[in-house]
C-alpha positions, 0 to 999 in steps of 0.5 A: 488530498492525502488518499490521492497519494499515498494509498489507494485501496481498491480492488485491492481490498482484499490484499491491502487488508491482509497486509496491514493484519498480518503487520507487515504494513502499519495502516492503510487509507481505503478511497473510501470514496470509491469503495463502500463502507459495509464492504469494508467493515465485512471483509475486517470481520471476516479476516479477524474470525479467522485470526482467532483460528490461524496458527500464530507461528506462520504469521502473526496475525492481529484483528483489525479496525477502522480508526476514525480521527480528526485529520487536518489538511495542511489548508486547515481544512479538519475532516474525519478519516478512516484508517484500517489498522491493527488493535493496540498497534503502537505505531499508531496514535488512537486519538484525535486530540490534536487532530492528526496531520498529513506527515503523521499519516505519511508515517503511519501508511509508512511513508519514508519520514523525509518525504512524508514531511516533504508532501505535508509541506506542500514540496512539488513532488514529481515522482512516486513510488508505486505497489501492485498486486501482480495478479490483477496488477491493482494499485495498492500504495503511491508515496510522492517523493522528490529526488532533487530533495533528497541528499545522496545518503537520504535516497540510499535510505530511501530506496532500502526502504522501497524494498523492504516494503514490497519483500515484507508484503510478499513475506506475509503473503507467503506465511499465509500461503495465500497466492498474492504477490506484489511488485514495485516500481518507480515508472507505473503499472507493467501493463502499461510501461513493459519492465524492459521500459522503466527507465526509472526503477532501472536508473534507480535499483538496476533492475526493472522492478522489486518483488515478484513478476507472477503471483505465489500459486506459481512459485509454490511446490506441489504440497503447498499450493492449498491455502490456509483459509479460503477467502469469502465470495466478493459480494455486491457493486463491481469496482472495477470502475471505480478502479478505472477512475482512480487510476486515470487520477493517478495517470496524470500524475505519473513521474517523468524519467529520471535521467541518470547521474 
């Protein structure tokens, strides 16, 4: 399933969310499987009020909501899939004539186009690319890639894009003076594999990871620690199972160590 690699927003609601409304992200595809819909369609009303209020020099916000279209599985299989995005965003087709396919979601969650191409082909693809929230180090995003498919020039690309990404999120964040910070890594959560053990992401960027190793709160100066809005009380089921269940999935799937060349 496209949801299993190439975004997981759970108890990262919060954060994905934001990031796809302050731009910095194109689209995102919630596990709608493990999060409800009214959760969901709460949070987008509340960020979209205050879109109408924020002021547009510290960041472009835009209000946002949930894409519905025809998406087909490379199997054949169509089913009807949800994506959160930004209103007039054109990057993102609106419409479900012909339904979309894995490869033109991959680019829309901003995928690196060979590798969005690779995974609709159904290429084995051993290894990821992963960002975390570093407060609650809660997965945000997983893009399948494989290094023994990608030429020396297109990995160069590649890894530029990777911290792009996570500097841009992290970017956003700090516009809205919101605390959140994100980090990636080519090896899997720090929890899990300390950073002085990721032998992936050093082999890869010669350093354990990108981004941020503490949330904003502790980078701001005294003045600047107050946000700019105050984000609503988390209401109803706790996720934090549906966080458990979800990341056993992608335990199963974590790359194997790149040996060095």
């Amino acid at each position: 399933m496209v949801g299993r690699y190439f975004i997981g927003d759970k108890l990262g609601l919060q954060e994905g969310g934001q990031v796809v409304w302050t731009g910095a992200r194109t689209a995102s595809l919630p596990q709608w499987d493990y999060c409800e819909k009214a959760r969901v369609d709460t949070f987008i009303r509340y960020l979209n009020k205050e879109s109408r209020r924020i002021q547009k020099h510290r960041c472009h916000v835009q209000e946002l909501f949930v894409l519905y279209r025809s998406h087909i599985y490379s199997s054949g299989e169509v089913v009807e899939q949800g994506t959160v995005v930004r209103c007039k965003n054109p990057r993102v087709r609106p419409t479900s004539d012909p339904p979309i396919n894995d490869a033109e979601i991959g680019r829309e969650l901003d995928m690196y186009p060979l590798n969005a191409d690779q995974f609709a082909s159904e290429h084995e693809l051993g290894d990821s690319f992963t960002i975390w929230e570093v407060g609650s180090d809660s997965l945000l995003y997983a893009e399948r890639w494989s290094r023994n498919l990608l030429s020396h020039t297109q990995l160069q690309v590649f890894l530029v894009h990777c911290e792009k990404r996570v500097a841009l999120w992290n970017e956003a964040m700090e516009k809205l003076r919101l605390p959140y910070r994100f980090y990636g890594t080519m090896d899997w959560k720090r929890s899990e594999i300390p950073w002085d053990e990721a032998a992936n992401t050093i082999s890869l960027f010669g350093k354990p990871y990108l981004g941020a190793d503490r949330r904003g709160e502790d980078y701001c100066r005294p003045a600047a620690k107050k946000t700019k809005f105050n984000l609503p009380p988390v209401k109803g089921a706790d996720f934090r199972s549906s966080h458990r269940k979800q990341t056993r999935l992608h335990r199963q799937d974590r790359p194997r160590p790149i040996q060095a060349r």
